[in-house]
ChimeraX commands (.cxc) that place a marker at each C-alpha (Angstrom):
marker #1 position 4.45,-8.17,-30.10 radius 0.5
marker #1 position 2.19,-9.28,-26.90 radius 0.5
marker #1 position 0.04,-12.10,-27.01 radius 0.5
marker #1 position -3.37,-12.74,-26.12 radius 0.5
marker #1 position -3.84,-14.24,-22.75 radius 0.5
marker #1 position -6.89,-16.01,-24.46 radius 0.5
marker #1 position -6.16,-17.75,-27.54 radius 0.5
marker #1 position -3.00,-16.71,-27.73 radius 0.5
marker #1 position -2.92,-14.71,-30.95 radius 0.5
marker #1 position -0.75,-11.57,-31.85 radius 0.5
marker #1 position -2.21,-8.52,-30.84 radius 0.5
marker #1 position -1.15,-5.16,-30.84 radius 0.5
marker #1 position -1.71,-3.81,-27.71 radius 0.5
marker #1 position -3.41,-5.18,-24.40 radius 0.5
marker #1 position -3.04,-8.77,-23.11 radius 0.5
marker #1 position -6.49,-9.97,-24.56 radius 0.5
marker #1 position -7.74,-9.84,-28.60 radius 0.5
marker #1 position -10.84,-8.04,-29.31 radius 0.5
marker #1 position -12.68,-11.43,-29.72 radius 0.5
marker #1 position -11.55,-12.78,-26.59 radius 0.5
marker #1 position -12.93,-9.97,-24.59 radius 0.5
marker #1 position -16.32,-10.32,-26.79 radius 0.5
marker #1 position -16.56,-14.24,-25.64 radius 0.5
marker #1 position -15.63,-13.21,-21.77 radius 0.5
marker #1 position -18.70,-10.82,-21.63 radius 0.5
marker #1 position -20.87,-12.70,-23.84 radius 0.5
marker #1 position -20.62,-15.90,-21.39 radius 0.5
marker #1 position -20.47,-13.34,-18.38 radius 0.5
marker #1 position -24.41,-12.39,-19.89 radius 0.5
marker #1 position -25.34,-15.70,-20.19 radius 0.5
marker #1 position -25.44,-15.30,-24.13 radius 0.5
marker #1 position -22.45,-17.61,-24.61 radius 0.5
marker #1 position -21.78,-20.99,-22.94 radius 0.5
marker #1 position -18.76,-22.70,-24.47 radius 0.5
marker #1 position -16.67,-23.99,-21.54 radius 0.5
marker #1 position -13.98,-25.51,-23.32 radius 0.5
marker #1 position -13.14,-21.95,-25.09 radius 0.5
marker #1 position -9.78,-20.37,-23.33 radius 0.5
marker #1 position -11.55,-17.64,-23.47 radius 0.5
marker #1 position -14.19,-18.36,-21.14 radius 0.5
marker #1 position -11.39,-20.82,-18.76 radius 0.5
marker #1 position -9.56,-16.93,-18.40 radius 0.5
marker #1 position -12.76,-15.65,-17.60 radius 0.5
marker #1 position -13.20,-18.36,-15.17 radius 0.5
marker #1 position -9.51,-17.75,-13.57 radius 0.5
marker #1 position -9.64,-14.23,-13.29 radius 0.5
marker #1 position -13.21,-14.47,-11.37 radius 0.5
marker #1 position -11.40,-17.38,-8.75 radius 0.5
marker #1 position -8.53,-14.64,-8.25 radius 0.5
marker #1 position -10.70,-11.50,-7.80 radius 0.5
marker #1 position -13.08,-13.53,-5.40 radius 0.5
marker #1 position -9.42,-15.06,-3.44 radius 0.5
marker #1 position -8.08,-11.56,-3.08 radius 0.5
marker #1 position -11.44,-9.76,-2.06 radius 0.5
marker #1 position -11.05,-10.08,1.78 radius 0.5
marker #1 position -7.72,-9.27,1.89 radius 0.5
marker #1 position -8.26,-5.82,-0.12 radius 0.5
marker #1 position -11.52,-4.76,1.75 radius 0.5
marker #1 position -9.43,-5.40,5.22 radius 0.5
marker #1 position -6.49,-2.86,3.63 radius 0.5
marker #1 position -10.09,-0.45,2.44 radius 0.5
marker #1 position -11.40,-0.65,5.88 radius 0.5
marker #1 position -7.68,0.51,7.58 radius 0.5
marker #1 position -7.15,2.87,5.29 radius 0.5
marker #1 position -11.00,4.32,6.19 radius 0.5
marker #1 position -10.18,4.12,10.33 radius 0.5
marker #1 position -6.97,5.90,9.33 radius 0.5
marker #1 position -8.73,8.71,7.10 radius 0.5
marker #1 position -11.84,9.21,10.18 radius 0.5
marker #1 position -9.10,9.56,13.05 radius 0.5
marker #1 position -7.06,11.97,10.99 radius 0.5
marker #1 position -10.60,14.20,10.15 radius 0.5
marker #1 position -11.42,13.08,13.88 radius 0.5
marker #1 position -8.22,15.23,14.76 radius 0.5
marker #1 position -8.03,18.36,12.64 radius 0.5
marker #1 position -11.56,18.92,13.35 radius 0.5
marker #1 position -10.34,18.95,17.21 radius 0.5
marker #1 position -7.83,21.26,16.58 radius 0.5
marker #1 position -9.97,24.23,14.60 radius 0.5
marker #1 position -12.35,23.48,17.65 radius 0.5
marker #1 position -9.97,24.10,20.39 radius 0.5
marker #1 position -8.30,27.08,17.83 radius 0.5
marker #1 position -11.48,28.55,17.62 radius 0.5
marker #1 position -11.97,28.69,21.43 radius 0.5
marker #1 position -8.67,29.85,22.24 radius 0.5
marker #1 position -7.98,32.58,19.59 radius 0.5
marker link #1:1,2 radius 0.2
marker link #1:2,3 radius 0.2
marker link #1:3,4 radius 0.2
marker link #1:4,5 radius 0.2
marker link #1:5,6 radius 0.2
marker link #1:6,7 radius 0.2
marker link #1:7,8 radius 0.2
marker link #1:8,9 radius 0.2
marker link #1:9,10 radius 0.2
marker link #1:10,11 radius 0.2
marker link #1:11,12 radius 0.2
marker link #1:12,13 radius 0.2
marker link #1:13,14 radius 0.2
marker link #1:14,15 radius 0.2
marker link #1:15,16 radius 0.2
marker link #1:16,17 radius 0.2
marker link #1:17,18 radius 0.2
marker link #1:18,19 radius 0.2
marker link #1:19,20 radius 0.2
marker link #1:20,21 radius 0.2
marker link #1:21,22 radius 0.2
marker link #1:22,23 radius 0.2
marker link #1:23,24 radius 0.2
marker link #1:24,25 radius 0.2
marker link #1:25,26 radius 0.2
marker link #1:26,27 radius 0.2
marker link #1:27,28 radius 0.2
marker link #1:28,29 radius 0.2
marker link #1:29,30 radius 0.2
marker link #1:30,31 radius 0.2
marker link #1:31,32 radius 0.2
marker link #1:32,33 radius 0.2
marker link #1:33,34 radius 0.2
marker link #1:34,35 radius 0.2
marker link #1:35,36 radius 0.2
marker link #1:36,37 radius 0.2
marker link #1:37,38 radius 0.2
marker link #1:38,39 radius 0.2
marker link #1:39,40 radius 0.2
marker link #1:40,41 radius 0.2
marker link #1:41,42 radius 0.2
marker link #1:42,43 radius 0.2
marker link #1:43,44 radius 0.2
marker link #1:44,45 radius 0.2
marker link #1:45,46 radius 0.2
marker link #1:46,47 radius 0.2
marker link #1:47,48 radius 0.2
marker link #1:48,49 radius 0.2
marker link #1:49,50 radius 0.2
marker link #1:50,51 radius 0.2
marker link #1:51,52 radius 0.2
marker link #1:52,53 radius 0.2
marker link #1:53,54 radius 0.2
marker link #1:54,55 radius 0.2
marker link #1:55,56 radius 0.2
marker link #1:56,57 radius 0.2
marker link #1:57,58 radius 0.2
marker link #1:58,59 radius 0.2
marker link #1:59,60 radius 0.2
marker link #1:60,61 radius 0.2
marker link #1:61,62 radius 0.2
marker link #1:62,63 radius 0.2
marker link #1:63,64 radius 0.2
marker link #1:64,65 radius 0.2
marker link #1:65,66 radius 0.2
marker link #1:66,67 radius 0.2
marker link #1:67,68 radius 0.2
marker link #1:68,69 radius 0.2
marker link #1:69,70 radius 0.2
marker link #1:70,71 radius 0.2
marker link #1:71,72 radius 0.2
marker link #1:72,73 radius 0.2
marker link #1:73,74 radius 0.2
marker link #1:74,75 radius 0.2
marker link #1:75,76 radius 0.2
marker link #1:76,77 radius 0.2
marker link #1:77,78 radius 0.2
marker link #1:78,79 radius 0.2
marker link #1:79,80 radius 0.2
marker link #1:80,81 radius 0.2
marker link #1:81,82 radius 0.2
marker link #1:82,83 radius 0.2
marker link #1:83,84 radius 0.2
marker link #1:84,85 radius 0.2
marker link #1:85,86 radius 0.2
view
């Protein structure tokens, strides 16, 4: 059986109890404000790692996007230059 990744109770299914998820929104609102809840030290974690990995996966989004436009860039050459020779 998995364990929460919060409090570390049992839980069926996931990595985070029902409860855990409640407190990690609930102090994401600004309706909860216990810091020394693991809850809300995962919530503070997981915010440090998206906000560390954010420049890294926008650079990998924007070659992906110069990748898709230059493909497009092309096939729309070659139905132009199609269309003028057949």
């Amino acid at each position: 059986m998995a364990h929460c990744n919060g409090c570390g109770k049992a839980v069926s299914e996931g990595s985070l109890c029902a409860l855990c998820a409640a407190k990690m929104v609930a102090y994401h609102d600004g309706d909860y404000d216990d810091e020394n809840d693991p809850a809300v030290k995962l919530y503070h974690q997981t915010a440090a790692k998206m906000n560390s990995n954010s420049s890294s996966s926008s650079g990998c989004a924007l070659v992906v996007l110069a990748l898709t436009s230059v493909s497009a860039a092309l096939a729309a050459t070659g139905i132009g230059i199609e269309h003028l020779i057949g």
